[in-house]
N, C-alpha and C positions, 0 to 999 in steps of 0.2 A: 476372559479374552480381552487383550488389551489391546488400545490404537497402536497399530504397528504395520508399515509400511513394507513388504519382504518380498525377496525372488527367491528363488531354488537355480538362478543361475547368474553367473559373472553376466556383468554391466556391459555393454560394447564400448570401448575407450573413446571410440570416435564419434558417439552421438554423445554430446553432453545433456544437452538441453530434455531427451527423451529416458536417460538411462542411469542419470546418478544421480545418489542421496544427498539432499545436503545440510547440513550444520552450519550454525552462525551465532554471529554472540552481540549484532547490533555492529560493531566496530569491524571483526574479521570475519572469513567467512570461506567453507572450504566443501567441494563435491566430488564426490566417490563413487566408484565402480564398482567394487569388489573383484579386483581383479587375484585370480590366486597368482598366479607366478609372473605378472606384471602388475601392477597397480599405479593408477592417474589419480591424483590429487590437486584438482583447482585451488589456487589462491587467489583469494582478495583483503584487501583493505580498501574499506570504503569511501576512503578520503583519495584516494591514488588518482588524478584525473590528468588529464590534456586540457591545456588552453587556459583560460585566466590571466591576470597579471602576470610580466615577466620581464626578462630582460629582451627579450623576442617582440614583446607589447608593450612598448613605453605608454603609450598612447590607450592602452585598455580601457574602454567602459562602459562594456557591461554591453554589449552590443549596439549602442544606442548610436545612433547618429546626429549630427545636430540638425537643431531648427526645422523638425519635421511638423511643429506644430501647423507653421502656414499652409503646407500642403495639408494638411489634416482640416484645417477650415475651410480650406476650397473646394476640399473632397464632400462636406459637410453643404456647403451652399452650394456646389452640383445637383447632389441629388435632392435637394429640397427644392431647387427647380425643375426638379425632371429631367435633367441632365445627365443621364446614367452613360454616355458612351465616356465623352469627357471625365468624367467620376473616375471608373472604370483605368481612363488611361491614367489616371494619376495614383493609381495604386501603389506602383512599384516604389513609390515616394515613401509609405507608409509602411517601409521593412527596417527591420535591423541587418546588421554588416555582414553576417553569417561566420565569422571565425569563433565559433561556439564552444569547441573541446571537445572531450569525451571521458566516460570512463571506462579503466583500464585495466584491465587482468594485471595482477602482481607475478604470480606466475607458475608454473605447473611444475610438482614433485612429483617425478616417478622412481620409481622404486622398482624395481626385479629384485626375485625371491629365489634361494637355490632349493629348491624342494629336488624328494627322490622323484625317480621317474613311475611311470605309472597314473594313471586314473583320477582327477578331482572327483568325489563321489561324497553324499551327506551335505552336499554345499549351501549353506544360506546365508546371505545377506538381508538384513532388514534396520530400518530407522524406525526407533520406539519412543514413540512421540511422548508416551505418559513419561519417559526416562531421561528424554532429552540424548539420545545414547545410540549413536550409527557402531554396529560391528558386523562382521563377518565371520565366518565357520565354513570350514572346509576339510577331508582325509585327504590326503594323498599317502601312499605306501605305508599305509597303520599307522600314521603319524596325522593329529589333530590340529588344527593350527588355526588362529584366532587373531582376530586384529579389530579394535573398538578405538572410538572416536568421539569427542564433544567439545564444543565451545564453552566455554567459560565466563559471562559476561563481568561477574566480581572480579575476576582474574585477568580478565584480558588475555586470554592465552586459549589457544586450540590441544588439546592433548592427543597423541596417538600413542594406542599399546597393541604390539607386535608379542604375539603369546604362542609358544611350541610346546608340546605335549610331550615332545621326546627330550630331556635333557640336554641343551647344549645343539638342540638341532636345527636353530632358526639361522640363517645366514641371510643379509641383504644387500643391497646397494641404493641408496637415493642419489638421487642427482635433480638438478636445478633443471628448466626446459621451459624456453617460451618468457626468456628472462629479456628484462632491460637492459643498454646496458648501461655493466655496473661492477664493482667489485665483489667476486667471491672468493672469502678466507677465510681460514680456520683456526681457531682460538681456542686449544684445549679440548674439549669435549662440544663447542660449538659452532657452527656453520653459519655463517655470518653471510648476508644479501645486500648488500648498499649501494646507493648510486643515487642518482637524477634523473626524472623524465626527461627527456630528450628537448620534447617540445619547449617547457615551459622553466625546468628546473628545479620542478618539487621533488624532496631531497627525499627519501625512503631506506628505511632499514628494517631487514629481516632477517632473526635468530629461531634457530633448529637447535637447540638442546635438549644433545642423547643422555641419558641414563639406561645403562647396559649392566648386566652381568655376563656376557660375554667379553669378544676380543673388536677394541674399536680404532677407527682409521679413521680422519676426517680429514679432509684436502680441499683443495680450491675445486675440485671434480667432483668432490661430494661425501658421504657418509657411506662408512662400510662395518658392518658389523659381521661380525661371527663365532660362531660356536655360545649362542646367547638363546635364553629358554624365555627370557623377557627380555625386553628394549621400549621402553617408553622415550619418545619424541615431544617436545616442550617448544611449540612455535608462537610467534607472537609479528607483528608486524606494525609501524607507525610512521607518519610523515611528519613532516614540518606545516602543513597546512593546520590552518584556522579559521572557523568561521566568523571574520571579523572584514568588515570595506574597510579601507581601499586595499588592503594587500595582499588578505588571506594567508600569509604568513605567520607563524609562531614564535619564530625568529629561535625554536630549541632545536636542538639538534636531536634526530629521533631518535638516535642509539642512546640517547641521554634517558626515554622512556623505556625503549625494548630489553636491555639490558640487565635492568631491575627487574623487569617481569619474567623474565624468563629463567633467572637466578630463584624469582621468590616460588614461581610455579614447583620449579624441582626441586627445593627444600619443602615444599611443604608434599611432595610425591601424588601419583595416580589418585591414591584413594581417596583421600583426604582434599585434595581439589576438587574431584567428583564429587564430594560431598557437599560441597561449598556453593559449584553447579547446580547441585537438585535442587539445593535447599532456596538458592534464587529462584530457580529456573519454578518450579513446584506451586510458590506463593504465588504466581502468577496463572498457571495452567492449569492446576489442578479445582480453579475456581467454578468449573464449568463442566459438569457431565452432558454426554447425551444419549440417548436409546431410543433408536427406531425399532419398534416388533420388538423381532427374537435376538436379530442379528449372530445367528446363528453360524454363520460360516466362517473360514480364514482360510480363503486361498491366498494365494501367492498374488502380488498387485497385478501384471499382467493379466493371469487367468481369472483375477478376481473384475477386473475390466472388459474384460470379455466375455462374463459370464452377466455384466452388467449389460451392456450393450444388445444380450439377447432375452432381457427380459427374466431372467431369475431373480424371482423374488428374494430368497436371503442374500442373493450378492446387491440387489439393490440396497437393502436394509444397512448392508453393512459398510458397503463401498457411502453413502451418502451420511452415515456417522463417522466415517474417519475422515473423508474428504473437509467436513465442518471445523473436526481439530486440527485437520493439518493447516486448514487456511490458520487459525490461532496460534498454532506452533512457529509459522513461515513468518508472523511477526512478531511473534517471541524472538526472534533468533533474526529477525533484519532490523525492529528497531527500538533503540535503549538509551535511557536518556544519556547525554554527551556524544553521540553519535550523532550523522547525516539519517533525515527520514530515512525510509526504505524508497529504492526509487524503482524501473521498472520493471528490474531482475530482483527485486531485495535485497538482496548483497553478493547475489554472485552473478558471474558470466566470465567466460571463457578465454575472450578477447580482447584485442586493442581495438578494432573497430564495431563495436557492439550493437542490433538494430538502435533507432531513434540517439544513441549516442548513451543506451541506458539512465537516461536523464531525468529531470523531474518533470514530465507533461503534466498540464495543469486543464487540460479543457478535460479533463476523466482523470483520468490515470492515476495523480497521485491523490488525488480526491476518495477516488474507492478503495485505494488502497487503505486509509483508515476508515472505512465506513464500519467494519466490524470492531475496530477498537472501544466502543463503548458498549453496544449490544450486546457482545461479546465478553466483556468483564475484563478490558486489559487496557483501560484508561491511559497506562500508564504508557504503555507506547507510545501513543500521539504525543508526546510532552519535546519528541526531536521535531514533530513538526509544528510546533508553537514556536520551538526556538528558531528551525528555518524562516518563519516567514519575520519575525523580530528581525532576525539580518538582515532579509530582504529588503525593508523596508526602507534602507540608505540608497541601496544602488537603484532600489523602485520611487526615489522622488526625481533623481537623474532623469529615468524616462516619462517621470511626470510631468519635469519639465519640458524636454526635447520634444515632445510630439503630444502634449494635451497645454501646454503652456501653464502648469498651474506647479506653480514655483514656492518651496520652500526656503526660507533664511534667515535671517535672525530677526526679524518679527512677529517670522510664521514658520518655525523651525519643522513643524509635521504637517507641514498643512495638505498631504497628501501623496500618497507614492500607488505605484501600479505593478503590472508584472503581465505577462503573455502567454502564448502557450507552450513557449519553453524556458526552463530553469535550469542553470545550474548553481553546485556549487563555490563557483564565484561569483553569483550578485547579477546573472545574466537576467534582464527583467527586460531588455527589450522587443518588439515583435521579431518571429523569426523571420528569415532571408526571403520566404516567400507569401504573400498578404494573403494569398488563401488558404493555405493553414497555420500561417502566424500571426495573425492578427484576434485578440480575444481581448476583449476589453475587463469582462466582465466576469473574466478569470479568478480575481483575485477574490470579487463578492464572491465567490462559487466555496472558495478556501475557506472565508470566511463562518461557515458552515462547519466545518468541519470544528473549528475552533470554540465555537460556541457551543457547539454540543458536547464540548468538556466539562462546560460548569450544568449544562444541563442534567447531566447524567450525574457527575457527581456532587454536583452545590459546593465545590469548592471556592468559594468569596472569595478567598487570599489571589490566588492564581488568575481568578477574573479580575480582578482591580489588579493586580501589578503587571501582571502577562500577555493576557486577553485582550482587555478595554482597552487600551491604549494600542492596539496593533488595529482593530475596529473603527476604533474612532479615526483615525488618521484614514484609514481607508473610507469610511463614509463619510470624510471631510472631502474626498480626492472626488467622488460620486456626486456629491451636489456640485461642484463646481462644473464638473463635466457634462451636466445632462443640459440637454437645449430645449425648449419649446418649438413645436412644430406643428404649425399653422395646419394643414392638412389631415395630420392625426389627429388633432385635437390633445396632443398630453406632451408630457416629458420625453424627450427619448434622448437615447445613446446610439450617435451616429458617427462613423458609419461602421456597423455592426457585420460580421460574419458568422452563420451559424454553425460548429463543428461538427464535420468539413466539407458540405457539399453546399448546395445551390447558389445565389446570389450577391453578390452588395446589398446590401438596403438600411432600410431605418428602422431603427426599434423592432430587432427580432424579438422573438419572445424568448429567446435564449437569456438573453443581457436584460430586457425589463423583467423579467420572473426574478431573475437571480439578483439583483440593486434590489425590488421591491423586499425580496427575504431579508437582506442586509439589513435594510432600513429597518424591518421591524424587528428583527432580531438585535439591534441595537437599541433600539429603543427598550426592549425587555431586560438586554444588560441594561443600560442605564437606571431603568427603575429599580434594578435589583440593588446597585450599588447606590442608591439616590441622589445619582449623577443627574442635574438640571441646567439648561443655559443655551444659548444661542444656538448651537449648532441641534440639538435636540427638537428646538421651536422650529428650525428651518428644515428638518426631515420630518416633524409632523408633516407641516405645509405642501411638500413634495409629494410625501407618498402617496394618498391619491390623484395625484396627474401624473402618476408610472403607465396605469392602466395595460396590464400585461398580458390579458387575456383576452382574444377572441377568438367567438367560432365560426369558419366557414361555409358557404353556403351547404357544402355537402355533410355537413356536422362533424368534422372534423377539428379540432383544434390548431387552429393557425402557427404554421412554425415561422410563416413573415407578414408584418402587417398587407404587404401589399399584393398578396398572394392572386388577390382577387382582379386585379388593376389587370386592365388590354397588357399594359407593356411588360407585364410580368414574365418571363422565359420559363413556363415548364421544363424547356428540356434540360436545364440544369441539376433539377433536382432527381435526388436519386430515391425511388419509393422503396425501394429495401435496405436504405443505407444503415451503416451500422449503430453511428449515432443518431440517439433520441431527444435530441437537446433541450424542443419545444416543451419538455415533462418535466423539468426540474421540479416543480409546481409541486408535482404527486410524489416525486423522488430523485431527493434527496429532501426536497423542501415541504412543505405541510399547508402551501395553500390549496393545492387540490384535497379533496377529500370526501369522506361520504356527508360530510355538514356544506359539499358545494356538487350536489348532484348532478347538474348542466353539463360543469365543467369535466367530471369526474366521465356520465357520458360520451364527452366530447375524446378525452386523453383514454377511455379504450378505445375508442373506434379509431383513435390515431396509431393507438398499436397495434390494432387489426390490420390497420392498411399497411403499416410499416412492416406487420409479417415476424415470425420467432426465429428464422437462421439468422446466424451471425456469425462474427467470430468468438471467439472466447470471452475475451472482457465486456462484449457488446450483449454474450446471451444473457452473465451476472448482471449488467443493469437491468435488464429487463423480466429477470427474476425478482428484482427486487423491487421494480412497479409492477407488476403485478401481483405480488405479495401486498402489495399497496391497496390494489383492489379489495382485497378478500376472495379474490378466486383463487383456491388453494391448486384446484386441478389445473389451472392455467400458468400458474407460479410452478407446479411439479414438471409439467412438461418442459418447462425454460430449465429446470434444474438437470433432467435427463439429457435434453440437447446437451448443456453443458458439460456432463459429466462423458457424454456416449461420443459426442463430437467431438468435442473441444479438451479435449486431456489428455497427455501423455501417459505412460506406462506407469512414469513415477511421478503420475498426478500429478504435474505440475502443468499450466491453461497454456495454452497455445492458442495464441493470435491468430493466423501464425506470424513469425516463430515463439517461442514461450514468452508470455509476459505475465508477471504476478497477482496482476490488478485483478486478474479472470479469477485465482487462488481467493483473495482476499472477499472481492466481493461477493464472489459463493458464500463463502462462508455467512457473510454479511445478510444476505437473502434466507442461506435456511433461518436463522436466529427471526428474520422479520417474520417468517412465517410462521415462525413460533410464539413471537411475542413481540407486543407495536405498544406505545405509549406516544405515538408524536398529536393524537385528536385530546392530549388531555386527559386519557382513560385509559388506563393498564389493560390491555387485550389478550388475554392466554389462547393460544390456538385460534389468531386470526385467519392463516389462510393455510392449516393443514390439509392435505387431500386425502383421498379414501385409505389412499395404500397406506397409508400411516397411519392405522387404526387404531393402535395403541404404542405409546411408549413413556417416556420419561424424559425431565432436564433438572438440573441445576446449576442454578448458578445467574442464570439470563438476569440482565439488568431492563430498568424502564427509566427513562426521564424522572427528575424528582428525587434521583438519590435510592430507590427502589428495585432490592433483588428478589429475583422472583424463580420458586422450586415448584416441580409442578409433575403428573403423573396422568396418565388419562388410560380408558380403554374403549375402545366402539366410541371413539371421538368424542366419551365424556371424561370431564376431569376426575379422578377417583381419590386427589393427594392437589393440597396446594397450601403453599406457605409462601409467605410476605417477610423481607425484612427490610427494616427502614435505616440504611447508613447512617440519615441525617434527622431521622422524625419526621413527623408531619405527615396530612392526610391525601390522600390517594384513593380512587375511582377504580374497580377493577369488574373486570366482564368476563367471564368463561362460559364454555359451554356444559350442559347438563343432560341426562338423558329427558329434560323436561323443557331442554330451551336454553341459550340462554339467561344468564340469572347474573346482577349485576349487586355490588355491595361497596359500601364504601367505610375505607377503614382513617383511625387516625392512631398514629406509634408512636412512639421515643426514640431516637438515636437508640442503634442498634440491636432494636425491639426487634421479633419475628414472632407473628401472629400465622397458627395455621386456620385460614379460610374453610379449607373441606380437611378434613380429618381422614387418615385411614381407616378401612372398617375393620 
């Protein structure tokens, strides 16, 4: 029984977001219906946006406005006097401009099918995850009829094959729909899509080359085939965009790339690209199995969803081992290096005006979006968002300078850049248009995390000294400079801080000192790794202890504002069921909380207690993933169920609402912790499994250290476990036994695998 996504019925064309499959290749990216005698096909290209640089924007930058830094220090010596109305009214000072962009549907191919009349009957549609491979199946009138689909990330190309069973009896029409505008022409056997965004002027090109053995037509209206028993489609899509300040231009012309691709695709034909596909696609996916139980069943997604929701055990088994690969599949297939990250849809969406602008949110969002990239065994994903934030890093000393005053130039060419809680792909690092959910200082530490945990997991040196280090060190140059001394507190802090996105102004949340204190020490670990010494290291010693990020409240709670406790502090701001958990970065994402800080650990569950498990989607996956943190497996299960019973569309895809991927990702992200943690130092097998998962299997799961880990269990003891060391070196590992607990510690070779418990 293989991971595989399927209905027994056509898609509704008008629900996207709940009903169609989708395919991606990093760069393009396309969703499906199954429709039999209409069919909708979404397009995207991931670079295609509104806004940025242009002729429209002489003046473009990056949102920031000037000289906000003075307001920013009077916001700062407000409320260090107590001065919070004042404070307060000078917030609107500490916005960016709000002409932000978005991004943009490229645009919808439908197609009508002349089938005979009579009955769809036999119908299935499914996306097979292990295949990488979206197709359809359908009778109408004793006539079979097939239609298969995949992204191609070597290739750059999307394939479609249109397959009749009856000789000669496939007939269709495509047409363009939901287009720019733009020119459509026909050139031979290909349908040609070109033009400019309106907005801004980035140039776009998109080719449709048929390969037919039937009879073909192609016009400025579109594609007509007939009397064809096969028809393979050869699409490809490119801009002019670059990720390069100040102009994000490429200055090529895209038919100059699409043209080539789409010629090399259909020389080299269907199979033979496909093959090219797996063979990519395979080295990466197939690195990881998993087995809850028996996982016995294979309904249809719908009924397999609804049979989850009511508590059937083999559809839980099985609905929560596909759900884990599709999160690993969905960034398979959104992100690859030479690409934009994945951002909030991964690479698809429907529209021009798409929720949040489908952009890179930074106070979550695209944070968990690669949480499972290393736990998960797909390192290689993250490698677009190492590159994203390297760009970032021009347009983010602009707003380092505009509103924190700490100015880069040629004496101090990196001496510091920032970024907030919105991002785009043009270099947009300013706060957003509104201070209480644009303002996040301590966004960028947050990223920072994710970044370090690339050499963590895989000990790649080279990548941390030329990649890494340098995006880190500039950002904890920008960090000291920033933080103040505050008489009151008694420590460093970053002022004036907002915690995403509900209660207060104030000083030194523990949002922003949690997340600088991880930076700091997580740079300093790079540095000793690469035996990087010198000023800026002696002066983050000295700092880190006057971060002091942690307190707990009278009611034993963990404080998510220093002043929580203070007369003039406004409860009614705060929201107790909100959906972010910010004050926990500590336990998760980060490794200061833990069971070696029991207090604190006390403290951060009884803060999740109070803060309560509904959510929305991407809100239940963090909170799967601290509590997996705990070691409470049945409290980690329950978060997972919410998420799964709640929070998920038909075709699995998280709903916010409306759908966002980060909910996909970080599920995934959480079962993997509950199956194996290495951030206390010690390789954990089956830290926070629950009852109902009494026995099963994985491979593949990785741990800090360079460390992959195979492993089998039944009645919650390991029965099978093996180690292999990528890089060498010794390692700490702890599983359970039917005797306890039992702890051993191993030392390898580069790509040694030692079996710990043996089969019997």
């Amino acid at each position: 029984m293989g991971n595989i996504i399927w209905f027994d019925k056509e898609g509704d064309l008008t629900k996207w977001e709940s009903q169609c499959l989708p395919i991606g290749s990093g760069f393009l990216g396309a969703s499906m219906f199954g429709g039999a005698r209409r069919e909708r096909i979404v397009l995207n290209e991931k670079s295609l946006w509104a806004g940025g640089p242009c002729e429209n924007r002489p003046d473009y930058r990056g949102g920031n406005k000037r000289g906000r830094y003075k307001y920013v220090a009077e916001v700062q010596k407000l409320l260090a006097d107590g001065d919070y109305e004042k404070a307060v009214e000078l917030l609107p000072e500490l916005t960016g401009d709000g002409d932000f962009g978005t991004y943009l549907l490229l645009c919808d191919a439908v197609v009508d099918f002349e089938l005979p009349s009579g009955e769809t009957v036999d119908y299935e549609r499914r996306l097979d995850l292990d295949k990488s491979l979206y197709s359809c199946e359908f009778t109408v009138g004793g006539v079979r009829y097939t239609h298969e689909a995949f992204a191609s990330y070597p290739d750059r190309v999307i394939a479609f094959r249109f397959f009749c069973g009856k000789r000669g009896g496939l007939c269709f029409k495509l047409r363009l729909d939901k287009t720019h505008p733009a020119r459509i022409s026909a050139e031979d056997d290909t349908l040609i899509y070109n033009g400019e965004v309106s907005d801004n002027g980035m140039r776009f090109d998109a080719r449709f080359k048929v390969i037919t053995d039937g009879e073909l037509e192609i016009t400025p209206e579109g594609i007509s085939v007939r009397n064809s028993t096969e028809t393979v489609i050869y699409f490809t899509a490119a801009t002019d965009y670059e990720m390069k300040y100040p102009s994000y231009r490429s200055g090529v012309s895209p038919e100059t790339v699409t043209a080539p691709l789409v010629e090399a695709a259909a020389a080299k034909g269907w199979h033979n690209l496909y093959n090219t596909h797996y063979e990519d696609y395979s080295k990466l996916y197939d690195r990881v199995t998993l087995r809850i139980n028996s996982q016995s069943t294979d309904l249809p997604a719908d009924k397999l969803l609804e049979a989850y929701r009511k508590g059937d055990r083999a559809a839980m088994n099985r609905l929560e081992a596909l759900y884990f690969q599709y999160g690993r599949y969905l960034l398979i297939s959104s992100s690859r290096t030479g690409a934009l990250p994945a951002n909030l849809q991964g690479v698809w969406n429907e529209c021009n005006t798409p929720p949040w602008c489908c952009d890179y949110h930074i106070n979550v969002n695209l944070q968990m979006n690669y949480w499972g990239a290393y736990n998960t065994n797909l390192a290689e994903t993250a490698v677009p968002l190492i590159d994203f934030l390297d760009r970032l890093r021009e347009p983010g000393r602009v707003t380092a300078s505009e509103y924190y005053n700490i100015v880069s130039d040629e004496s101090a060419p990196e001496n510091g850049w920032t970024a907030h809680t919105q991002c785009s792909p043009f270099g947009w690092t300013a706060p957003g248009w509104e201070f209480y959910w644009g303002w996040s200082t301590a966004a960028v530490a947050w990223l920072m995390q994710n970044i370090w945990e690339y050499y963590e997991f895989t000990g790649d040196k080279k990548t941390l000294r030329e990649r890494i280090f340098p995006i880190m060190r500039e950002s904890v140059r920008f960090y000291t400079q920033w933080l103040i001394y505050d008489e009151k507190q008694d420590r460093l802090v970053s002022s004036p801080t907002y915690s995403p996105e509900h209660g207060p102004v104030t000083v030194g949340n523990t949002y922003e000192q949690s997340l600088i204190e991880q930076l700091f020490i997580d740079f300093l670990a790079a540095s000793e790794e690469l035996s990087e010494e010198g000023e800026l290291q002696e002066k983050v010693r000295g700092m880190l202890p006057k971060l002091k990020p942690y307190h707990i409240g009278k009611t034993g709670l963990l404080k998510e504002w220093f002043e929580e406790d203070a007369p003039q502090f406004d409860r009614s701001q705060i929201q107790q069921n909100h959906r972010h958990l910010s004050h926990l970065m500590g336990l998760y994402p980060g490794k200061r909380i833990s069971s070696q800080t029991p207090e604190l650990m006390r403290a951060a569950v009884m803060s999740m207690n109070d803060r309560g498990d509904k959510s929305t989607g991407w809100a239940r996956a963090h909170r799967l993933n601290l509590w997996a943190r705990t070691g409470d497996g049945e409290r980690a299960y329950k978060l997972l169920r919410g998420l799964l019973g709640d929070c998920t569309f038909e075709n699995l895809w998280d709903f916010h609402p409306p759908f966002q991927i980060d909910g996909n990702f970080g599920g995934s992200a959480g079962i993997a912790e509950m199956l194996l943690q290495s951030h206390e130092g010690v390789i954990r097998v089956l830290p926070s499994v629950p009852e109902e998962w009494e026995s099963g299997a994985f491979t593949g799961l990785c741990a800090r250290g360079g460390f992959v880990v195979d492993a089998e269990w039944e009645n919650g003891a390991v029965t099978w476990l093996c180690v292999t060391a990528k890089n060498g070196g010794e390692c700490g590992i702890a599983f359970p036994t039917n005797d306890g607990v039992k702890n051993v510690k191993l030392k390898l070779n580069a790509e040694e695998a030692v079996s710990v418990v043996s089969r019997s």
